[in-house]
C-alpha positions as a LaTeX table, in Angstrom:
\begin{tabular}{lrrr}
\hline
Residue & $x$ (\AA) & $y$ (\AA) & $z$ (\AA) \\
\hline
Unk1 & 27.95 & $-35.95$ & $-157.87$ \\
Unk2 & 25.73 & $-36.39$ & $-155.10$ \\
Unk3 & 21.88 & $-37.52$ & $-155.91$ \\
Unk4 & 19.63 & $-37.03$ & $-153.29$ \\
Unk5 & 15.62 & $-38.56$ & $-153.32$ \\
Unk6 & 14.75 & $-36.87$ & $-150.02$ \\
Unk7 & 14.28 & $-32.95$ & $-149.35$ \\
Unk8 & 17.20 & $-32.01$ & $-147.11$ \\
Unk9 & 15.85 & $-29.47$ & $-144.34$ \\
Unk10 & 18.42 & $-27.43$ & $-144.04$ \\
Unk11 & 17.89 & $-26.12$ & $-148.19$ \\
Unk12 & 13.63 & $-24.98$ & $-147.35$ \\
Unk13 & 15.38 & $-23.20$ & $-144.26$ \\
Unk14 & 18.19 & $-21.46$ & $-145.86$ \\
Unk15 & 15.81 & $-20.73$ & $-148.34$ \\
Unk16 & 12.89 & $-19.14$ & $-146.43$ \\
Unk17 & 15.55 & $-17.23$ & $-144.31$ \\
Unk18 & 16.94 & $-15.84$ & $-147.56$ \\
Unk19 & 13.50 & $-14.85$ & $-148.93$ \\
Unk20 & 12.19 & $-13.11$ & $-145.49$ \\
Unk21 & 15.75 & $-11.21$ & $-145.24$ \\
Unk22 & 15.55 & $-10.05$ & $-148.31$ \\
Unk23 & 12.35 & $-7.93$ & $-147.29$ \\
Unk24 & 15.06 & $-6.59$ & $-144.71$ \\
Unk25 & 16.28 & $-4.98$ & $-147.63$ \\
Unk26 & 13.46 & $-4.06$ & $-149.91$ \\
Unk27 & 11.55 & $-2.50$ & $-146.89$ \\
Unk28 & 13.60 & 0.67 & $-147.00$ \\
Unk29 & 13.41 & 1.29 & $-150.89$ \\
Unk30 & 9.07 & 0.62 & $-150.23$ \\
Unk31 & 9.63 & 2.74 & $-147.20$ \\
Unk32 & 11.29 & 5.67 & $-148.22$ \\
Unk33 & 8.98 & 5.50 & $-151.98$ \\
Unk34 & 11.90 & 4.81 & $-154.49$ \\
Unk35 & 14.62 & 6.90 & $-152.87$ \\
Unk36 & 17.25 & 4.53 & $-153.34$ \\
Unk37 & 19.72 & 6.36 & $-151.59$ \\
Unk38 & 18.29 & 4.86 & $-148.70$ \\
Unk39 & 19.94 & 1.56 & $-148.91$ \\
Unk40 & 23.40 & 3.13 & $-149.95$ \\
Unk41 & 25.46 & 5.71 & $-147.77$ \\
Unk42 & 25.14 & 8.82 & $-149.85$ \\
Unk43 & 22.43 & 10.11 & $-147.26$ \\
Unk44 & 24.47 & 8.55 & $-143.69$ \\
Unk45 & 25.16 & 10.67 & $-140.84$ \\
Unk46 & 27.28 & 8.48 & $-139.48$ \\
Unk47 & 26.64 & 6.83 & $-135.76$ \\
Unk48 & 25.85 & 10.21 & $-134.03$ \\
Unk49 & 22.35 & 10.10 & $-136.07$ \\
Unk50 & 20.56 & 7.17 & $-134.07$ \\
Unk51 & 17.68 & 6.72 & $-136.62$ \\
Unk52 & 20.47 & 6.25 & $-139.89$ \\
Unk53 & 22.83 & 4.20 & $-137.21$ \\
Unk54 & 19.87 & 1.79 & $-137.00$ \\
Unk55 & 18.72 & 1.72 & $-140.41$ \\
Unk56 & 22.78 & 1.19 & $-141.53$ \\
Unk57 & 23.02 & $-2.14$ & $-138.99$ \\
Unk58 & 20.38 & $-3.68$ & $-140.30$ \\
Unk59 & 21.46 & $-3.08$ & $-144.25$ \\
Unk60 & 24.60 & $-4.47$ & $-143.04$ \\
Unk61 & 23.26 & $-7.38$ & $-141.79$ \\
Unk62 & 21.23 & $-7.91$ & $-144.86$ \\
Unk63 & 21.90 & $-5.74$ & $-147.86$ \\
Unk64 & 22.89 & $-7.69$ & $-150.55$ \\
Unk65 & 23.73 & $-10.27$ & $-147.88$ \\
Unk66 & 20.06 & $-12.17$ & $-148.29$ \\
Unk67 & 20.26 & $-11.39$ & $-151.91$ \\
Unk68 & 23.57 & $-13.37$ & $-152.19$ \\
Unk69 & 21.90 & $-16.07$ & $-150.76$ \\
Unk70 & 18.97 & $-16.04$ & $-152.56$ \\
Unk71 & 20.56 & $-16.54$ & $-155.68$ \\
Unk72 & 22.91 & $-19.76$ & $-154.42$ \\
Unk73 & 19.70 & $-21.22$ & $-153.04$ \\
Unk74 & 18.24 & $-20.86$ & $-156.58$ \\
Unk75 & 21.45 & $-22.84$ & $-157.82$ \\
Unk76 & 21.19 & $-25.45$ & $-155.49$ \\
Unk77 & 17.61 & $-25.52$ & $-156.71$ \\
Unk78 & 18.49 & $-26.02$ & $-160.80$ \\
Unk79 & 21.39 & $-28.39$ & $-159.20$ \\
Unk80 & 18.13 & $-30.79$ & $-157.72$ \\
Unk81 & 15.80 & $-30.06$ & $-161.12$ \\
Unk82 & 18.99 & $-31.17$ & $-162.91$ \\
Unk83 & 19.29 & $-34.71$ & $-160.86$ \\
Unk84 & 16.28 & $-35.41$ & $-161.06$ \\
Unk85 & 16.56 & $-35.32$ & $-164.98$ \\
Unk86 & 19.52 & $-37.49$ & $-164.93$ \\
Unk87 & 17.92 & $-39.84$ & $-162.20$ \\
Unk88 & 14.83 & $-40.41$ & $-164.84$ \\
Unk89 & 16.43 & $-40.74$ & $-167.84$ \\
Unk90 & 14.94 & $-37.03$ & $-169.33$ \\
Unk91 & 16.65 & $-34.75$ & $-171.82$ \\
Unk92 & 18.01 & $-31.74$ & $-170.06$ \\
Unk93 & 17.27 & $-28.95$ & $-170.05$ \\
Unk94 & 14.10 & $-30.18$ & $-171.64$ \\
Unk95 & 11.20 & $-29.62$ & $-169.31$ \\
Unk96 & 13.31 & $-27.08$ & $-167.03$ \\
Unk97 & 13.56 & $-24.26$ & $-170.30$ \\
Unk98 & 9.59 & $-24.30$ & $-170.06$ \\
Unk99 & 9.65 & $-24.05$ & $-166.28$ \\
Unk100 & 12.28 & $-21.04$ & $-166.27$ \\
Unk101 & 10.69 & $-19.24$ & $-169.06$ \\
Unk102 & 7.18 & $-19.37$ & $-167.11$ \\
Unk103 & 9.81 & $-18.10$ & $-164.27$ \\
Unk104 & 10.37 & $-15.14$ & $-166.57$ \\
Unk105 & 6.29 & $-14.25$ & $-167.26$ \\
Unk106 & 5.99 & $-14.19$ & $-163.65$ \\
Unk107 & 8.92 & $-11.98$ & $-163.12$ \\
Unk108 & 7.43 & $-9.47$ & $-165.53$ \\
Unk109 & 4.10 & $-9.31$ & $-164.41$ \\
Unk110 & 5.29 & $-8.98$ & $-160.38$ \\
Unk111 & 7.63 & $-6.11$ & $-162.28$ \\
Unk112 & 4.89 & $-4.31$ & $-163.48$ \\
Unk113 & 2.08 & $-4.77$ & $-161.13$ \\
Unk114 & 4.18 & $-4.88$ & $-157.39$ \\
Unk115 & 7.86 & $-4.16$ & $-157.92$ \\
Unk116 & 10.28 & $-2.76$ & $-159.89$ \\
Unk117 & 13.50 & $-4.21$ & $-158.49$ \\
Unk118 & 12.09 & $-7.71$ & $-159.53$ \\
Unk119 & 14.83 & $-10.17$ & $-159.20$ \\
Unk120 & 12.81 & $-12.84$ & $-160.83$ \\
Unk121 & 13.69 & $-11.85$ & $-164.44$ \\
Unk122 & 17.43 & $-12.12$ & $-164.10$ \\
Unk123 & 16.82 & $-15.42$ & $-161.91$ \\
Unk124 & 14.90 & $-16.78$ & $-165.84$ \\
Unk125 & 18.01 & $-15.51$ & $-167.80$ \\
Unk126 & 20.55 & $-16.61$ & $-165.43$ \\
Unk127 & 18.95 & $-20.16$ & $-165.11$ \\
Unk128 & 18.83 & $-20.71$ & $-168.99$ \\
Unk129 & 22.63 & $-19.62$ & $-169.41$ \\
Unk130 & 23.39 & $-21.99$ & $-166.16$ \\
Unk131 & 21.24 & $-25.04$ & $-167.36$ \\
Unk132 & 23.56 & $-25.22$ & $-170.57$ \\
Unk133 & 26.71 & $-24.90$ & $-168.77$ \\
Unk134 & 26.00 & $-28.00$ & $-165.94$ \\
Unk135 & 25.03 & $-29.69$ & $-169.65$ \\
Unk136 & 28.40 & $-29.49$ & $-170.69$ \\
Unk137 & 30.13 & $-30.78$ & $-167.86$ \\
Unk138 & 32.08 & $-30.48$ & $-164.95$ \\
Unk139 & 34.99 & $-28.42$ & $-166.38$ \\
Unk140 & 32.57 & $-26.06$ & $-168.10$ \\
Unk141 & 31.54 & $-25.01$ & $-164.81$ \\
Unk142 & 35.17 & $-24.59$ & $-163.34$ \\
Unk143 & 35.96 & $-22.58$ & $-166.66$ \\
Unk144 & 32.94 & $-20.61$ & $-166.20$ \\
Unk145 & 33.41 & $-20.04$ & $-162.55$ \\
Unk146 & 37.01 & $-18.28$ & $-162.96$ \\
Unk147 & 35.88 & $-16.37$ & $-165.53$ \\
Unk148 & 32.58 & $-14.97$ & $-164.86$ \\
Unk149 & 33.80 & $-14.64$ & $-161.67$ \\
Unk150 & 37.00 & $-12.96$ & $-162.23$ \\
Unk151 & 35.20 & $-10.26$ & $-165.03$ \\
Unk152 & 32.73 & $-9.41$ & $-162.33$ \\
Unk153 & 35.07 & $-9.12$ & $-158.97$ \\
Unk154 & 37.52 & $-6.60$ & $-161.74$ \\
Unk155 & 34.64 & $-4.62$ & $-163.03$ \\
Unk156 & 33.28 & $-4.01$ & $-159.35$ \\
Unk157 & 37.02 & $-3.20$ & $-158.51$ \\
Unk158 & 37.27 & $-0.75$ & $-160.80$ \\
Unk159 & 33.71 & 0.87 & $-159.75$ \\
Unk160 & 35.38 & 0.77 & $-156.38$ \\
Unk161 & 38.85 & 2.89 & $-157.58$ \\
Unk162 & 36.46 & 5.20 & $-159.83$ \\
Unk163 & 35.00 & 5.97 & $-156.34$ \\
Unk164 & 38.01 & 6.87 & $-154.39$ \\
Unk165 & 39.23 & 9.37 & $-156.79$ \\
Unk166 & 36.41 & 11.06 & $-156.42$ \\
Unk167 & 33.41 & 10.08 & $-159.26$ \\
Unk168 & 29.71 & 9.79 & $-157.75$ \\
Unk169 & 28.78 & 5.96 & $-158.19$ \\
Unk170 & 25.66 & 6.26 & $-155.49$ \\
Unk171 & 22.54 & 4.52 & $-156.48$ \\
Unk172 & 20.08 & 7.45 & $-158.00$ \\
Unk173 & 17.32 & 9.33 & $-156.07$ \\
Unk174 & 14.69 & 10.71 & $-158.55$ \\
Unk175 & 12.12 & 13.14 & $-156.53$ \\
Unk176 & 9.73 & 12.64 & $-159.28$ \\
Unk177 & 9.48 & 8.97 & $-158.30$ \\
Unk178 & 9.01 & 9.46 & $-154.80$ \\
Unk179 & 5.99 & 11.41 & $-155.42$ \\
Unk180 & 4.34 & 8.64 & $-157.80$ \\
Unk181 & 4.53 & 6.30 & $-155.28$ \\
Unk182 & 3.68 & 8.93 & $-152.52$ \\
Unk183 & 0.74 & 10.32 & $-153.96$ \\
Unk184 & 0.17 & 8.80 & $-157.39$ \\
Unk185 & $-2.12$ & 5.79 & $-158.31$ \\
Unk186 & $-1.39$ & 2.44 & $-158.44$ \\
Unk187 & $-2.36$ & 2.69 & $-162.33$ \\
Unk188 & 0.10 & 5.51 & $-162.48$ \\
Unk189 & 2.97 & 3.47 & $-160.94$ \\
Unk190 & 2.42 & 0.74 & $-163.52$ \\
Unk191 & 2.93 & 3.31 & $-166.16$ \\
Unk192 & 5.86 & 4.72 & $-164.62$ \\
Unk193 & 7.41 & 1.04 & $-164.67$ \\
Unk194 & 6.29 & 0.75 & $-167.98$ \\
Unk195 & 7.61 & 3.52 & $-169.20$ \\
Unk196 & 11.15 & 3.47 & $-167.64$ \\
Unk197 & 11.58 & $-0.23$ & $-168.14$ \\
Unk198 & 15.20 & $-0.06$ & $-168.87$ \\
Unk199 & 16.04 & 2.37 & $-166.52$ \\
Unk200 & 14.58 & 0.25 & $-163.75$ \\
Unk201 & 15.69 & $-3.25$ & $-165.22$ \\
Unk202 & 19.28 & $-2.07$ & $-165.24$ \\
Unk203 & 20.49 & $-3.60$ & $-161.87$ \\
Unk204 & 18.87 & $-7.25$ & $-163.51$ \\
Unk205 & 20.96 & $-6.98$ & $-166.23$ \\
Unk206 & 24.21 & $-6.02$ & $-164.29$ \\
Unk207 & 23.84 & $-8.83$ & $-161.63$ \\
Unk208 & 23.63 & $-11.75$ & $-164.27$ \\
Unk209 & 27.50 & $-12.33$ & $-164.42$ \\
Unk210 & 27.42 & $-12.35$ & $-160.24$ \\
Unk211 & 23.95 & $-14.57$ & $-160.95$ \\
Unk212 & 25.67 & $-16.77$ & $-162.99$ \\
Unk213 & 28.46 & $-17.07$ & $-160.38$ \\
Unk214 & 26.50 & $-17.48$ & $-157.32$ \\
Unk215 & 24.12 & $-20.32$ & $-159.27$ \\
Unk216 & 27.26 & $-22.29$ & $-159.74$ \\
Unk217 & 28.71 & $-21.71$ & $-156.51$ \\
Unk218 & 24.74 & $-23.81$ & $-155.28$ \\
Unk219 & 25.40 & $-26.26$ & $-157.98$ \\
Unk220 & 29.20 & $-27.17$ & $-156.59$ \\
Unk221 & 27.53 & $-26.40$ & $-153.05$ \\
Unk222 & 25.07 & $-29.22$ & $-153.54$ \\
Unk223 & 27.26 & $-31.79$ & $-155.60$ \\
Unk224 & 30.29 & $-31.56$ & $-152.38$ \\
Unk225 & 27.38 & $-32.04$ & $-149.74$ \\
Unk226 & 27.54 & $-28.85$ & $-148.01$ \\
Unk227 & 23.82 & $-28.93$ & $-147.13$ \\
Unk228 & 24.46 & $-32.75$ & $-145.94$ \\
Unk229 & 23.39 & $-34.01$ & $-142.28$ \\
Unk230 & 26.83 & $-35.69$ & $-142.37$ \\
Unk231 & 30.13 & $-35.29$ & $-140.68$ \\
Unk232 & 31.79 & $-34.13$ & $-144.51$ \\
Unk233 & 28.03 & $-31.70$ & $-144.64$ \\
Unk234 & 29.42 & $-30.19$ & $-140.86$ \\
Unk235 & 33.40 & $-29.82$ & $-141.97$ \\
Unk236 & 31.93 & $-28.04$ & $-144.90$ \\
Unk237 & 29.46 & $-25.69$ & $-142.96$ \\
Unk238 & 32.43 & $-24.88$ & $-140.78$ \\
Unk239 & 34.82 & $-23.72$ & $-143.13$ \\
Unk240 & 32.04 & $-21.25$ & $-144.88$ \\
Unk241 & 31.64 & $-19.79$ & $-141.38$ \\
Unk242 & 34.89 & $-19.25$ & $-141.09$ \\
Unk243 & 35.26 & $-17.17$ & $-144.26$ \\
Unk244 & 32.00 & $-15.60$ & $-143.66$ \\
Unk245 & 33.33 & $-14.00$ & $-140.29$ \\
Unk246 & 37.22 & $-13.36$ & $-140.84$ \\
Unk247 & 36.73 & $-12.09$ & $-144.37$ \\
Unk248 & 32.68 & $-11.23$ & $-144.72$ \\
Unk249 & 32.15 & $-9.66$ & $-142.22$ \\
Unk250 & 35.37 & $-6.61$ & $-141.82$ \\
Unk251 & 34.70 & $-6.69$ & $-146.05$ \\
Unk252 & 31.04 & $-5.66$ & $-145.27$ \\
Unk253 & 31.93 & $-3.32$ & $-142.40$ \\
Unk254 & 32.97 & $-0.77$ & $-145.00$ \\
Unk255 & 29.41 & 0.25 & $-145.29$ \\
Unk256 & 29.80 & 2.02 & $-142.09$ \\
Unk257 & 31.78 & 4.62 & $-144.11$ \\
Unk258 & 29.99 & 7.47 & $-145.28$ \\
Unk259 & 29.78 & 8.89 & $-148.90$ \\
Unk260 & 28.60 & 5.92 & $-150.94$ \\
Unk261 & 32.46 & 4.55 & $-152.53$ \\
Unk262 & 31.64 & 1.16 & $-150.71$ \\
Unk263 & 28.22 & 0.96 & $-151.93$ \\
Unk264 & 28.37 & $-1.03$ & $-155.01$ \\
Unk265 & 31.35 & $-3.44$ & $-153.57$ \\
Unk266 & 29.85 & $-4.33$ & $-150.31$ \\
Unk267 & 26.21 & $-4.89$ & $-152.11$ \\
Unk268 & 27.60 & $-6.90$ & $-155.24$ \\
Unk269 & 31.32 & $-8.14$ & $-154.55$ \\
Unk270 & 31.60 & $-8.49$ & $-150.49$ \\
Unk271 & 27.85 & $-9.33$ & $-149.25$ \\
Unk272 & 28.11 & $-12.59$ & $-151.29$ \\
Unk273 & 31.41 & $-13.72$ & $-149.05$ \\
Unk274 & 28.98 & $-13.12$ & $-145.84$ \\
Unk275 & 26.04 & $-14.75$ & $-147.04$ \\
Unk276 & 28.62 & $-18.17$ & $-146.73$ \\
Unk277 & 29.02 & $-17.55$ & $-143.37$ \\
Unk278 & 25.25 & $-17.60$ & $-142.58$ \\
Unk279 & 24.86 & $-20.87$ & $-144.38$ \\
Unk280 & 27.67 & $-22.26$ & $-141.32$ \\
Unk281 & 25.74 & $-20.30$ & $-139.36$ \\
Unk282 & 22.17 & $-22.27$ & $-139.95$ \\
Unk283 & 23.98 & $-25.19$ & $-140.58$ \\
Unk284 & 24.98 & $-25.01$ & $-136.89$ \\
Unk285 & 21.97 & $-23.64$ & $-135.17$ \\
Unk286 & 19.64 & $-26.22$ & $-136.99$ \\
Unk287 & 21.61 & $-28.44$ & $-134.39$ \\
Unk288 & 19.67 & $-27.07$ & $-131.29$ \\
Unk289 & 16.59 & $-28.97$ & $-131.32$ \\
Unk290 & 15.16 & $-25.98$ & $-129.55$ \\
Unk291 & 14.90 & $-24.30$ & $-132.18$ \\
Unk292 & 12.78 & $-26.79$ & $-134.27$ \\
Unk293 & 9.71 & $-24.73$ & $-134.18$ \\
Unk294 & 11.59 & $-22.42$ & $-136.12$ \\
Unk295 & 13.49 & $-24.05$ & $-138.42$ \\
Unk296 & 9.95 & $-25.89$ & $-139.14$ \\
Unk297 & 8.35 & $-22.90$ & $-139.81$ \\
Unk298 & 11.42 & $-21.44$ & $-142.20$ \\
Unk299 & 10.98 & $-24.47$ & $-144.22$ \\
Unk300 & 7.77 & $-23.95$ & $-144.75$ \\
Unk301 & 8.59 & $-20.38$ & $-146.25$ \\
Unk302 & 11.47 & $-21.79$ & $-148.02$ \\
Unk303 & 9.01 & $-24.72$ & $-149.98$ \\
Unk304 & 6.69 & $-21.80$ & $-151.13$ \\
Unk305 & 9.72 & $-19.09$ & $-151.37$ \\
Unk306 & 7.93 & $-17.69$ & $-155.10$ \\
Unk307 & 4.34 & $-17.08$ & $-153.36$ \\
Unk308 & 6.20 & $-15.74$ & $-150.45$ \\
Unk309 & 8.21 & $-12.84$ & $-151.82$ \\
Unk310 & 5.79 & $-11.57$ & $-154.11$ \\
Unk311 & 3.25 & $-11.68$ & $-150.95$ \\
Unk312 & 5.38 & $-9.74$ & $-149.04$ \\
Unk313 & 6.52 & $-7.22$ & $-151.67$ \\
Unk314 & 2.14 & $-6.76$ & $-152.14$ \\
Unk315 & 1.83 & $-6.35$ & $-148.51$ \\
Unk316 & 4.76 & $-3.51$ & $-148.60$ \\
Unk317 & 3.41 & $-1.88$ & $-151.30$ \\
Unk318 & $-0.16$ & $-1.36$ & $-149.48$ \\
Unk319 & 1.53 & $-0.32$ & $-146.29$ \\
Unk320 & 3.97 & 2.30 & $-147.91$ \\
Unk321 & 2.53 & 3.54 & $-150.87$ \\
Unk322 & 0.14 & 6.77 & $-151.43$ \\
Unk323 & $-2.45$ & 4.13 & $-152.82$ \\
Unk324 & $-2.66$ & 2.11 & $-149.47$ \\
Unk325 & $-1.94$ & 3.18 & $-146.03$ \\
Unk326 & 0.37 & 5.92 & $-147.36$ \\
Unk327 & 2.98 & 5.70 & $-144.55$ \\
Unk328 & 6.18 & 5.47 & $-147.15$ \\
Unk329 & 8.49 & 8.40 & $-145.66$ \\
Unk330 & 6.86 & 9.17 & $-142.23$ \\
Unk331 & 8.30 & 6.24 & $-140.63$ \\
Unk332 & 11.84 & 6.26 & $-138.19$ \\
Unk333 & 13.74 & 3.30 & $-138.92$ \\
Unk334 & 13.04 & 1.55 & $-135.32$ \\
Unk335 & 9.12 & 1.69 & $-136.80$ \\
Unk336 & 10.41 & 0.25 & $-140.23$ \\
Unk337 & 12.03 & $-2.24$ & $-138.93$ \\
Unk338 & 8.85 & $-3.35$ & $-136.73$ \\
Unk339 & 7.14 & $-3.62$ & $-139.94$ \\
Unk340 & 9.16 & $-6.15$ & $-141.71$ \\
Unk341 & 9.66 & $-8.23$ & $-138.79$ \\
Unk342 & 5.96 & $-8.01$ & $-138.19$ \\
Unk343 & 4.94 & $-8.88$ & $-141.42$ \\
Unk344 & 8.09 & $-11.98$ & $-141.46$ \\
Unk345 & 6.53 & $-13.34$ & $-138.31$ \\
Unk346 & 3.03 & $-12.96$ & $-140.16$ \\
Unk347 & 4.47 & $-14.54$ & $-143.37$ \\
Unk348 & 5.75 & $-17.75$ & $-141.00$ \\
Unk349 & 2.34 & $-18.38$ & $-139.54$ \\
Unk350 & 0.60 & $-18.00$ & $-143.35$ \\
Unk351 & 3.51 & $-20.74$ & $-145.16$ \\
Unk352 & 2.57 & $-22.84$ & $-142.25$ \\
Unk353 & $-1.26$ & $-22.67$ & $-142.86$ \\
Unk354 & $-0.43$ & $-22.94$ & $-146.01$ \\
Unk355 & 1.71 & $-25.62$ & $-146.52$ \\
Unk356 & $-0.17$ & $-27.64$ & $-143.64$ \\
Unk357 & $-3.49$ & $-27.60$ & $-145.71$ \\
Unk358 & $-1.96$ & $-27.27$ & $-149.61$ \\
Unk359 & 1.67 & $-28.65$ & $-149.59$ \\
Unk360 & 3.03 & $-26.28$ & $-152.35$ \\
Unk361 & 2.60 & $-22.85$ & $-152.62$ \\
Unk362 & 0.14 & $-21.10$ & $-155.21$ \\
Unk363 & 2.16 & $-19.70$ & $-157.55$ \\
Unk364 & 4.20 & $-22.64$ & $-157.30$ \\
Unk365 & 1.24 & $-24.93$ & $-158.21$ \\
Unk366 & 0.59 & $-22.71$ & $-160.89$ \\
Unk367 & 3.50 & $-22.68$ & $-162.41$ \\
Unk368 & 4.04 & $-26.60$ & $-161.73$ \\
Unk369 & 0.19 & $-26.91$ & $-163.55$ \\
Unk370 & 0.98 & $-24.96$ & $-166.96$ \\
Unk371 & 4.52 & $-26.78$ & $-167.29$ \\
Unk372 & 2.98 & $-29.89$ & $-167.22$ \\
Unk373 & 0.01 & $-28.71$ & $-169.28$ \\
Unk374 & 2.65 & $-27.75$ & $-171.62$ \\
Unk375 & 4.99 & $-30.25$ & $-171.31$ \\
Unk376 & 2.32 & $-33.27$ & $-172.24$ \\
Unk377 & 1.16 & $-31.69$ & $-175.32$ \\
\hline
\end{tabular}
């Protein structure tokens, strides 16, 4: 096992990248007001329609690709709360059950007040399951990782042959939610989370076995040095490019076919394999001193990633929704996507303020404040 004191770079970068492309995704469902059939190809042309052409490149760069990420990043995150237990001599999980569950309150309330496809929530539960499982050792993990693993990869297999004989296994589009969020009240869309909690929770409950996965995956990430500065960190970095672009990326291609079979497999089964290949990516490009301004700046975002994405999904929400601007489902995609690379640009510049000024983000102080508040009593 590898202990490390210092804050590696390239784990804030990969972090903030992760967080800013998962807008990427996000922007469509705020965008088109719920209409999840946006993000899937149920409603693709094909490449003769320019405006879904568009709109299908970018979901293929980042559709379930960030998310994938995300959720190893979080791993590699428990992996450095859980060294830092050992390295002072603390009971574990200890502490880290009050800091998750606090996780979980702050999931909810972004659920009900800003977004329904919260990931936060099933980030709490996965966390608690993982914490227990590093606890009982190294095997545990290795069990864990064939078999959560191997249940989830089948099931989505099966989704996938279900498909090609012919069942519908699109993500819904529900008209009456479209015109909440097009013409409704923000009080109104609270009730309509509310009030279809389940319904709207169900993708948080499906991902944990791939959450559970993907955590471990950081945790063995972080233990073998992958995010190292080291010659062993750069060997590593180069073999998940490797897979990322001979098997990620033709995998992932499939979401150029029309009709929505691929939908569930490239989002939950075949993004995850490209998400390694932008970690060899980073790990590469953080090379080019060039670049530092950037890399800076994506660190920033990456030690404040919790303030960041609920800021972002707020800022959506008043830009799309009937109760803001009111522009959800009058925008092409080329305008979309100007809008969440505006507001990532804008969301670089406010992490650097930030961070510059604060050093930890607000809803990570918070959180940091009531665990300790806790925690001493």
């Amino acid at each position: 096992m590898m202990n490390r004191t210092e804050r590696m770079p390239l784990v804030d970068i990969l972090r903030g990248f992760a967080v800013l492309g998962t807008l990427g995704t996000n922007i469509w469902i705020f965008a088109y007001l719920g209409n999840l059939s946006y993000i899937t190809t149920s409603a693709y042309a094909g490449w003769w329609s320019l405006n879904d052409f568009v709109r299908m490149l970018v979901l293929f760069l980042v559709n379930g690709k960030l998310l994938g990420l995300l959720t190893i990043m979080f791993g590699v995150g428990l992996e450095l709360k859980y060294q830092q237990s050992i390295r002072k001599g603390n009971a574990w999980p200890g502490v880290y059950i009050w800091t998750v569950l606090f996780l979980f309150v702050e999931g909810l309330i972004h659920f009900t007040l800003v977004m329904e496809y919260d990931i936060l929530m099933s980030y709490a539960v996965t966390a608690i399951i993982v914490a227990f499982i590093i606890k009982a050792g190294d095997k545990a993990i290795n069990r864990t990782l064939y078999l959560v693993g191997g249940f989830h990869a089948l099931f989505i297999l099966l989704v996938l042959l279900t498909a090609l004989l012919g069942a519908n296994v699109s993500l819904p589009s529900n008209d009456a939610i479209v015109s909440i969020y097009q013409n409704g009240t923000w009080f109104e869309q609270i009730d309509n989370r509310l009030t279809n909690f389940w319904f709207f929770r169900t993708e948080a409950i499906f991902i944990i076995p791939m959450n559970i996965f993907l955590f471990l995956i950081g945790v063995k990430f972080m233990r073998n040095g992958v995010f190292a500065q080291g010659e062993n960190g750069r060997q590593a970095r180069k073999k998940l490019l490797s897979i990322g672009l001979y098997f990620g990326v033709p995998l992932n291609l499939l979401i150029f076919i029309p009709g929505g079979a691929f939908d569930l497999p490239v989002r939950y089964l075949f993004a995850p394999i490209m998400a390694l290949g932008y970690i060899g990516i980073f790990g590469k490009m953080i090379e080019y001193k060039k670049g530092d301004w950037l890399w800076m700046r994506l660190g920033h975002v990456g030690k404040m990633s919790l303030s960041i994405y609920v800021l972002q999904n707020i800022m959506a929400s008043f830009i799309f929704y009937g109760w803001g601007l009111g522009l959800g489902g009058k925008l092409n995609s080329m305008e979309v996507i100007a809008i969440w690379l505006s507001l990532s640009i804008l969301q670089l510049f406010i992490a650097q303020f930030w961070i510059k000024h604060f050093h930890v983000g607000p809803m990570e102080w918070i959180r940091k404040y009531v665990v300790q508040a806790i925690s001493n009593k």
